[in-house]
SEGU-78414 format. One record per residue (C-alpha): residue in three letters; residue number from 1; x, y, z. Coordinates in steps of 0.02 Angstrom, whole numbers, plus 50000, padded with zeros to 5 digits. Each point is the difference from the previous one (the first is absolute). Layout:
<zamis>
{zami 'ALA', NUM, {X, Y, Z}}
...
</zamis>
This chain:
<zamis>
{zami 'UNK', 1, {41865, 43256, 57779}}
{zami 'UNK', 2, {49965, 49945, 49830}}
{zami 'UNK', 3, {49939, 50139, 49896}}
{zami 'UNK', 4, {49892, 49988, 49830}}
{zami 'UNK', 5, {50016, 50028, 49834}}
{zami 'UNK', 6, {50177, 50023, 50001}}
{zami 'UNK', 7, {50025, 49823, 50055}}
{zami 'UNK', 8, {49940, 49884, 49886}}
{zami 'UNK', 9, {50005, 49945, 49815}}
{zami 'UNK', 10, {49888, 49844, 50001}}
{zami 'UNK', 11, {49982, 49899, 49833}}
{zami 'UNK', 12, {49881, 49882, 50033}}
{zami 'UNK', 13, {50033, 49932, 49782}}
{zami 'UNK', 14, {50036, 49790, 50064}}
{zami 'UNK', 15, {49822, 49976, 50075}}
{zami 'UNK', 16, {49949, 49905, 49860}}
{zami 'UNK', 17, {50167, 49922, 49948}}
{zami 'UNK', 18, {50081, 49946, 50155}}
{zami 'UNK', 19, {49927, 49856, 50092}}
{zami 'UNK', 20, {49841, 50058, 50079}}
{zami 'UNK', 21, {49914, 49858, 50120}}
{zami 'UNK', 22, {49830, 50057, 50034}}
{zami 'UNK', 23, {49887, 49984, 50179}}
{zami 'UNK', 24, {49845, 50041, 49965}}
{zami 'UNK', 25, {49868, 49895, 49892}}
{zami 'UNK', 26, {49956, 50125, 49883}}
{zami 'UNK', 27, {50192, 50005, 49949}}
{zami 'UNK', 28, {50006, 49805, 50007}}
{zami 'UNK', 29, {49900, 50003, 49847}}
{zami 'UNK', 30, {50122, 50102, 49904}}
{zami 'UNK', 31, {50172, 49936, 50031}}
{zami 'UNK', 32, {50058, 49817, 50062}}
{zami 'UNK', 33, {50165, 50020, 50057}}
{zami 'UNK', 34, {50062, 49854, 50120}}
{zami 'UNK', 35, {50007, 50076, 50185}}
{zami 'UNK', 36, {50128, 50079, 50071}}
{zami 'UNK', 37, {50171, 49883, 50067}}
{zami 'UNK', 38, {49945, 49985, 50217}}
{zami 'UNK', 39, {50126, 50033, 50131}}
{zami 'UNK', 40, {50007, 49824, 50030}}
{zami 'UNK', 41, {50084, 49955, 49853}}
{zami 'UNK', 42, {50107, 50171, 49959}}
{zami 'UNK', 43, {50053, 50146, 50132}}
{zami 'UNK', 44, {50106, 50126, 49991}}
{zami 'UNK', 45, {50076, 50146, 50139}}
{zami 'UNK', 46, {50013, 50165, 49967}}
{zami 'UNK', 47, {50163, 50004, 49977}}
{zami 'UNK', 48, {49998, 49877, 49860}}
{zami 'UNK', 49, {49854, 50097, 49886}}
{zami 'UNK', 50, {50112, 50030, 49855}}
{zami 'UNK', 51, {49887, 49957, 49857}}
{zami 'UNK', 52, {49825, 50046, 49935}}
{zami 'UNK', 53, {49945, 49808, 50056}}
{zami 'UNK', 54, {50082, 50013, 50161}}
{zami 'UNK', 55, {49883, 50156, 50020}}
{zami 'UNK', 56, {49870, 49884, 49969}}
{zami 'UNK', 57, {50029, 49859, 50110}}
{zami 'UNK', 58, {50054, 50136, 50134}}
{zami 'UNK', 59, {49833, 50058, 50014}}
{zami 'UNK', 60, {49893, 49846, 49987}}
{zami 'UNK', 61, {50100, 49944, 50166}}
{zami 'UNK', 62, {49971, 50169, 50069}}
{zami 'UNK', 63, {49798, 49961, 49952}}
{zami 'UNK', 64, {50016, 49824, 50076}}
{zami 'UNK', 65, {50095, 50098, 50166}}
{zami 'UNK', 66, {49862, 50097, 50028}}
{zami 'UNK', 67, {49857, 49862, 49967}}
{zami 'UNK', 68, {50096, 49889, 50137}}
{zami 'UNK', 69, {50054, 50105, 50133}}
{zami 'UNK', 70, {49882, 50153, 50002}}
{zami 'UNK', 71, {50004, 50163, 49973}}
{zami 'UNK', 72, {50072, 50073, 50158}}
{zami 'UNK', 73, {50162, 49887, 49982}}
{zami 'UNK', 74, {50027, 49997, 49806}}
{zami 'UNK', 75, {49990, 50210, 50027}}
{zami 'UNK', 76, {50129, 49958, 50154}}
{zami 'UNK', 77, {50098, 49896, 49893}}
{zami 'UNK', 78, {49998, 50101, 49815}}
{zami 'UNK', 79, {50064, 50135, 50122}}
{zami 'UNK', 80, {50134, 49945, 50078}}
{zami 'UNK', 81, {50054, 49793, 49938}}
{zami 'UNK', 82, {50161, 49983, 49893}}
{zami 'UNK', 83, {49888, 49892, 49889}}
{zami 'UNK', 84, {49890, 50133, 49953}}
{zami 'UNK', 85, {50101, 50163, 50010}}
{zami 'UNK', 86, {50159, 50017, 49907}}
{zami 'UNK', 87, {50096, 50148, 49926}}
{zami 'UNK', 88, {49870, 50054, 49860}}
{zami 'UNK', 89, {49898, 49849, 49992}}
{zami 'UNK', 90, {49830, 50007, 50145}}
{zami 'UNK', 91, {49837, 49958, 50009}}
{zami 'UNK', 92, {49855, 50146, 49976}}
{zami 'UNK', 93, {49798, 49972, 50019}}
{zami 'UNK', 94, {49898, 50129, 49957}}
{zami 'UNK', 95, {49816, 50028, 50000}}
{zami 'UNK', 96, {49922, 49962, 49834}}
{zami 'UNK', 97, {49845, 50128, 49981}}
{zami 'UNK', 98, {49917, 50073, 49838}}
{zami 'UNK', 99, {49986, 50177, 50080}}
{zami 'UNK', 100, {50173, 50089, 49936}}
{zami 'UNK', 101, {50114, 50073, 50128}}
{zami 'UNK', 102, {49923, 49909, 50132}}
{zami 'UNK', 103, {50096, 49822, 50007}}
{zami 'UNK', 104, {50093, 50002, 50163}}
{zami 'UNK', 105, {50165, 49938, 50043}}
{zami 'UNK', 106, {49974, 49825, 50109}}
{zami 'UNK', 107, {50183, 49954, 49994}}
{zami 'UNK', 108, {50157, 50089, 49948}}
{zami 'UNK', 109, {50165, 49959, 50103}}
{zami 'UNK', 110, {50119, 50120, 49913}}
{zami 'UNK', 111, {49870, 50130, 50063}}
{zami 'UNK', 112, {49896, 49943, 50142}}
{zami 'UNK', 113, {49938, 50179, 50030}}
{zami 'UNK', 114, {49887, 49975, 49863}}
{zami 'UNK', 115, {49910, 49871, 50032}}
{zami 'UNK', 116, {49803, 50006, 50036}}
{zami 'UNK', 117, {49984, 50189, 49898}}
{zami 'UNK', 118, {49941, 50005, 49829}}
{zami 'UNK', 119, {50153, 50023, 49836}}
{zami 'UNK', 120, {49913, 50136, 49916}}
{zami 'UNK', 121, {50003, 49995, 49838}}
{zami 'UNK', 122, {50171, 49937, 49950}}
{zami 'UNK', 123, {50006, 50038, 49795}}
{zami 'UNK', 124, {50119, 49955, 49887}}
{zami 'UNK', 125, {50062, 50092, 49834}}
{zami 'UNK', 126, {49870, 49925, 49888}}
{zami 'UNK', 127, {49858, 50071, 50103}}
{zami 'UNK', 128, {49943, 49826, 50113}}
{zami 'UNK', 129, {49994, 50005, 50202}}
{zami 'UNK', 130, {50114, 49830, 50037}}
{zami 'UNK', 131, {49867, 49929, 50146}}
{zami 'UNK', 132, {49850, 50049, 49884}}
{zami 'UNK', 133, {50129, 49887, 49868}}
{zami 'UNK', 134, {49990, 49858, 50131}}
{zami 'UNK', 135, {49844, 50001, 50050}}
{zami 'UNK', 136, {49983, 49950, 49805}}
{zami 'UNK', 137, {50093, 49847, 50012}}
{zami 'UNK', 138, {49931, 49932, 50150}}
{zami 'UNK', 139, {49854, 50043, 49973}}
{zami 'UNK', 140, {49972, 49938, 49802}}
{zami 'UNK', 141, {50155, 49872, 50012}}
{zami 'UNK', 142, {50023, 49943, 50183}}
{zami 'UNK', 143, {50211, 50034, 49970}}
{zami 'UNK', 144, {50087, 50069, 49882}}
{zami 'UNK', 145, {50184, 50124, 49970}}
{zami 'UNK', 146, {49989, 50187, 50022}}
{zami 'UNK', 147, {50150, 50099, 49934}}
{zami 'UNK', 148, {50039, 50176, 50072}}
{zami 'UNK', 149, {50139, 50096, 50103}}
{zami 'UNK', 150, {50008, 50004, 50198}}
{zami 'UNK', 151, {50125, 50050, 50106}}
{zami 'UNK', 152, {50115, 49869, 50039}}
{zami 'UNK', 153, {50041, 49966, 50192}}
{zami 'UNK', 154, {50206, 49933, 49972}}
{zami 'UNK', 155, {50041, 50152, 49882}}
{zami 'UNK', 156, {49872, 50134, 50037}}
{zami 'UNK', 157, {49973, 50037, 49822}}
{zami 'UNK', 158, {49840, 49980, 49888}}
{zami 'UNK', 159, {50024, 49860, 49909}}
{zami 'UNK', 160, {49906, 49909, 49876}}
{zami 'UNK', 161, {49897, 49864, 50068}}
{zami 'UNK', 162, {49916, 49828, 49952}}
{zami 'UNK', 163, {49883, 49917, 50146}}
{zami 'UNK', 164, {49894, 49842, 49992}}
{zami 'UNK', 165, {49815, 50034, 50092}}
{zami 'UNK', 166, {49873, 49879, 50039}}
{zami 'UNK', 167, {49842, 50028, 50084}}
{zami 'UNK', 168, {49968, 49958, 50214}}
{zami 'UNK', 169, {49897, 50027, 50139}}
{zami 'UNK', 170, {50079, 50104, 50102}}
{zami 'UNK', 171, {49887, 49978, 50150}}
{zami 'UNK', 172, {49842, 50041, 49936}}
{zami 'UNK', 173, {50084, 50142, 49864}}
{zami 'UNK', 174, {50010, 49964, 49830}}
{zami 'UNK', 175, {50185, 50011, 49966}}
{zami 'UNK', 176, {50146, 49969, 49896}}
{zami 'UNK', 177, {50165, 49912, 50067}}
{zami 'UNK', 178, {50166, 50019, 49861}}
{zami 'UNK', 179, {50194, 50023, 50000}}
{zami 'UNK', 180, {50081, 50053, 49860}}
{zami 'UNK', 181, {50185, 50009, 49940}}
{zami 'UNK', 182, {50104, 50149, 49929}}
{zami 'UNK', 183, {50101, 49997, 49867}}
{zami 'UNK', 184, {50159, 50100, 49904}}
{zami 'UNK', 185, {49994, 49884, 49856}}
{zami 'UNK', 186, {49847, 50047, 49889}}
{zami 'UNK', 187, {49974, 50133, 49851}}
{zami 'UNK', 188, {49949, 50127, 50139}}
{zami 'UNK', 189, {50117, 50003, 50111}}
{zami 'UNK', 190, {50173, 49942, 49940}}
{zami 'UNK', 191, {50076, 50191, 50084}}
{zami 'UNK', 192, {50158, 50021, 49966}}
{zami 'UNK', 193, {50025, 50048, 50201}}
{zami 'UNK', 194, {49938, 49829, 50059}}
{zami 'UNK', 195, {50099, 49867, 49885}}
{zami 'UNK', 196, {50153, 50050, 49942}}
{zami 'UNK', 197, {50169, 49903, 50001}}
{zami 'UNK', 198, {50067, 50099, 50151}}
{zami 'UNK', 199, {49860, 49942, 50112}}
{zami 'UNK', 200, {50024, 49834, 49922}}
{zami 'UNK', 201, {50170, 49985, 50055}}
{zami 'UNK', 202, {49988, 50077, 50156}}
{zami 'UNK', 203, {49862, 49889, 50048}}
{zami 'UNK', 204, {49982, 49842, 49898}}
{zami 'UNK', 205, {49894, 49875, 50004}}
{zami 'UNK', 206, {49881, 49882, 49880}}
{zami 'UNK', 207, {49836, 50131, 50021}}
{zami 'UNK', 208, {50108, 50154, 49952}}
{zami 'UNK', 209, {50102, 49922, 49851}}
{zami 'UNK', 210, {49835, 49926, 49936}}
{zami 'UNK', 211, {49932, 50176, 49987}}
{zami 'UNK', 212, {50154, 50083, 49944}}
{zami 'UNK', 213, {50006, 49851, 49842}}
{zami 'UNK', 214, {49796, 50035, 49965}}
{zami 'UNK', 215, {50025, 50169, 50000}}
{zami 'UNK', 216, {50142, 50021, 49906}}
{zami 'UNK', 217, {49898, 49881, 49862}}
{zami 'UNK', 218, {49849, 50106, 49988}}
{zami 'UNK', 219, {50118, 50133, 49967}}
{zami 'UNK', 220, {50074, 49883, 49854}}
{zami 'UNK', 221, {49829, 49954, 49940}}
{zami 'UNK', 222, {49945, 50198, 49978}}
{zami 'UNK', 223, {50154, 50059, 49918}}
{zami 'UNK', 224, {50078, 49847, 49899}}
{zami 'UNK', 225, {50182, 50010, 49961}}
{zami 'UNK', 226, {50007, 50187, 50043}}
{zami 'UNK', 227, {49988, 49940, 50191}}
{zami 'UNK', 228, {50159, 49939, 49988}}
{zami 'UNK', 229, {50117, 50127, 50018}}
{zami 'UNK', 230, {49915, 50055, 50166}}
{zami 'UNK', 231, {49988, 49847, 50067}}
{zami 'UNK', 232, {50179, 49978, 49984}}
{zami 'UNK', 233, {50076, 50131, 50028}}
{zami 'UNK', 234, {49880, 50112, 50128}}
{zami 'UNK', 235, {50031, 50007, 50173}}
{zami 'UNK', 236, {49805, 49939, 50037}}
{zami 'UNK', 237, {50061, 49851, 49928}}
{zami 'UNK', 238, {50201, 49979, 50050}}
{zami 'UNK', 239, {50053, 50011, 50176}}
{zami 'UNK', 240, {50158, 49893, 50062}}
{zami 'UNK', 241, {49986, 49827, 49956}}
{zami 'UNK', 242, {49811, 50009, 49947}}
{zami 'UNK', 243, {49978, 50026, 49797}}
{zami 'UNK', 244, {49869, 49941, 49878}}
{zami 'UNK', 245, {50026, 49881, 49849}}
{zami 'UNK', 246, {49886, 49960, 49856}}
{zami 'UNK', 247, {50046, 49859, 49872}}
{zami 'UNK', 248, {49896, 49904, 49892}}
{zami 'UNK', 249, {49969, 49825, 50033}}
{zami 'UNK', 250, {50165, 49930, 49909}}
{zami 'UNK', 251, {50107, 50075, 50107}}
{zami 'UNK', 252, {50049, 50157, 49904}}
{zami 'UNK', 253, {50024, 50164, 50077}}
{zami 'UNK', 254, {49868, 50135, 49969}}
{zami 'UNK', 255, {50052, 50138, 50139}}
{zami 'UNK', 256, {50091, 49972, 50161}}
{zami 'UNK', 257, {50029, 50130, 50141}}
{zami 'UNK', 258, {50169, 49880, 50063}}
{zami 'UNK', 259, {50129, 50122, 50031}}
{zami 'UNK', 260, {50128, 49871, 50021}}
{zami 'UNK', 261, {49988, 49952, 49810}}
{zami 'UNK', 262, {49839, 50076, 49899}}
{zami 'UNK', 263, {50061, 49935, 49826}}
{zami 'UNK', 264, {50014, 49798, 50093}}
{zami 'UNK', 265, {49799, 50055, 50084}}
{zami 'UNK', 266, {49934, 49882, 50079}}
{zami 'UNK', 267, {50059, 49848, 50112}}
{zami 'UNK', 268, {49855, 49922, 49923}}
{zami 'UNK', 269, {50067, 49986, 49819}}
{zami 'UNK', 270, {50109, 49857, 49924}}
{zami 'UNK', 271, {50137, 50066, 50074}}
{zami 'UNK', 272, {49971, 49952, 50175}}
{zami 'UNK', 273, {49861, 49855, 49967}}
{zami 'UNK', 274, {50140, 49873, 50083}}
{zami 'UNK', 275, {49928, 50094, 50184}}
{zami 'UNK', 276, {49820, 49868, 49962}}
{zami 'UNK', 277, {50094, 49875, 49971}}
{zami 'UNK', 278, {49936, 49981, 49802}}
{zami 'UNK', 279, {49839, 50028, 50076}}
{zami 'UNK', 280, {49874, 50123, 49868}}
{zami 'UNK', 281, {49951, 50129, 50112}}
{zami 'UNK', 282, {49965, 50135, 49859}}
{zami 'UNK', 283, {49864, 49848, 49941}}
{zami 'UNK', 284, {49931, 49986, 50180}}
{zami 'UNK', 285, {49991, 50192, 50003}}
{zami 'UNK', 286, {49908, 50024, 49850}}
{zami 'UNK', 287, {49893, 49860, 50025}}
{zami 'UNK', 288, {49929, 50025, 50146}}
{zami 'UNK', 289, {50013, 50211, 50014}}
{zami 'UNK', 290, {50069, 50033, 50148}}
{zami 'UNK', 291, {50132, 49895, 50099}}
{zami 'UNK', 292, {50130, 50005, 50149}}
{zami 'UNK', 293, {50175, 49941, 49964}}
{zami 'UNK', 294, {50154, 49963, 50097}}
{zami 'UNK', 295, {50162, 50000, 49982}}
{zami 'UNK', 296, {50184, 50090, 50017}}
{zami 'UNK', 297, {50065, 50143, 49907}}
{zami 'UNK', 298, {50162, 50132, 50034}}
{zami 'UNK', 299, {49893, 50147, 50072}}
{zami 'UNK', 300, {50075, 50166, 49910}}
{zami 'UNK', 301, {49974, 50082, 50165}}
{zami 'UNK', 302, {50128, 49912, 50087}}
{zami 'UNK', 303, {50084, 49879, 49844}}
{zami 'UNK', 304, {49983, 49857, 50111}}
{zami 'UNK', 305, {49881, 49846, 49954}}
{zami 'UNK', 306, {49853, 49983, 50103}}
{zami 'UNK', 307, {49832, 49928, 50016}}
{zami 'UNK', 308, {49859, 50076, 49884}}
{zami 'UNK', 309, {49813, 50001, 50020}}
{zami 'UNK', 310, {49950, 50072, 49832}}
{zami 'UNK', 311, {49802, 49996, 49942}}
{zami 'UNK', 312, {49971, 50019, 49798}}
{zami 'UNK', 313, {49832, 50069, 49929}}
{zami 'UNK', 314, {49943, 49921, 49803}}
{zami 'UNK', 315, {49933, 50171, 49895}}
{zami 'UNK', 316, {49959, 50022, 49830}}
{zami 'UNK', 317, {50076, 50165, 49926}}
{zami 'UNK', 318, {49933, 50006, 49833}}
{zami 'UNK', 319, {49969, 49839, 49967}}
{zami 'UNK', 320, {50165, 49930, 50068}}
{zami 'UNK', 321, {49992, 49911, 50180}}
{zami 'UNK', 322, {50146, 50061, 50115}}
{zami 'UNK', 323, {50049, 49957, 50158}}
{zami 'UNK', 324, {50034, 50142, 50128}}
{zami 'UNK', 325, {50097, 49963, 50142}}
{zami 'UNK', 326, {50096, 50047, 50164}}
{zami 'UNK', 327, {50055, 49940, 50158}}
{zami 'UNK', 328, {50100, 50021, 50180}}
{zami 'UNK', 329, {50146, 49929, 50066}}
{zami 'UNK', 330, {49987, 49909, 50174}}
{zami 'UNK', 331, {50185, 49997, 50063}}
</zamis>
């Protein structure tokens, strides 16, 4: 059972600046955003909500569900379909109602025991009930983001949380239908116990070497060159073949973790630029901030060359861009 006040943290600060498309006609007035992308021409499964936009689209075809097949069958479906149910990604509806601690549960798979009883008051650290926060948005904006922390269903932990709402008619209630996505790359939550290098290499994949990069930048961005010491040399950072790099965008070595050959650093220097093909890829990192590249390098885990998925991160440390960097082997 989800409890109260312990729960969330909601920060409800992008209302104004992220893309609110209003419903009602008072709000029509204000703002004149184009509508929302339909179903029809963008979808997305659970499965594949990575993004804050794919949030978006997810629940616009969860809106479109319900508006087509009913209520009885898009609860049915939000409950138990592939499509709509995934890991840490659902579909919720609650009741939107002015009266605080009275906005019932109408749909919640991870917890179906909840459903048709009232939340309670559900308040966050900076002293806001998270439904009274929603009822807000719908009710003022039509949809909208709501930031706060909720337990999440794959890890069982209390996470940090960003869902897209939108107002619907939930059979005759007043209600609000949203999915949100959690994430281990932001100034919040970056824990030390959730992206490291030995999870990294243990596990890899795109999603967990994208946060291990970000967070391993915000860490460069708060501390400047002191940062780099620990992320070379600490164990939150170095595990096996996974290490961090930074260099600026000529190629030269500011800091690298490689324990193979520190002083060389990075396979993305001069040194080994013959692996592109005389292609620029320090240019196509800075310019466009964040990129994927591909290639071979002699992993110092096993000394063998192998296949490399490494992702590279632009930041300015005190005025000078750098590119932070790591990767995984796939042989």
């Amino acid at each position: 059972m989800v409890k109260a006040a312990t729960l969330l943290r909601v920060r409800s600060v992008g209302l104004v600046t992220l893309l609110l498309i209003p419903l009602t006609g008072a709000a029509q007035t204000l703002i004149s955003y184009p509508g929302p992308v339909t179903c029809a021409e963008q979808s997305v499964a659970a499965r594949a909500v990575r993004t804050p936009k794919d949030a978006e689209v997810f629940v616009q075809c969860a809106y479109e569900y319900v508006q087509e097949m009913g209520i009885e069958e898009a609860r049915r479906a939000f409950h138990e379909d592939e499509r709509w149910k995934s890991g840490p990604t659902y579909v919720w509806v609650a009741e939107l109602t002015p009266v605080p601690g009275a906005s019932r549960a109408l749909v919640q798979p991870p917890d179906p025991s909840r459903e048709g009883r009232p939340w309670g008051f559900l308040v966050d650290d900076y002293g806001n009930d998270l439904m009274s926060e929603i009822y807000r948005i719908g009710s003022s904006f039509g949809e909208g983001w709501v930031y706060y922390a909720f337990p999440n269903p794959a890890t069982g932990e209390i996470e940090p949380k960003a869902s897209y709402v939108r107002t619907i008619d939930w059979g005759g209630i007043p209600a609000a239908i949203g999915a949100g996505i959690y994430r281990r790359d932001l100034p919040g939550t970056c824990r030390s116990e959730e992206v490291n290098a030995a999870m990294l290499d243990s596990d890899p994949s795109r999603e967990r070497l994208q946060e291990f990069v970000r967070c391993a930048a915000m860490e460069l961005d708060s501390m400047g060159y002191f940062a780099s010491v620990s992320l070379a040399n600490d164990p939150r950072w170095r595990s096996d073949s996974i290490y961090l790099f930074g260099l600026d965008t000529y190629g030269y070595t500011f800091f690298s973790g490689s324990p193979a050959n520190p002083l060389i650093g990075s396979e993305l220097s001069s040194v080994y630029i013959g692996s592109f093909g005389g292609r620029n890829v320090l240019a196509a990192a800075d310019d466009f901030g964040e990129t994927f590249l591909y290639y071979s390098n002699r992993n110092p885990a096993t000394n063998q060359w192998q296949r490399k998925v490494t992702f590279v991160k632009r930041v300015t440390s005190f005025g000078v861009p750098v590119l932070i960097g790591a990767g995984y082997y796939l042989d």
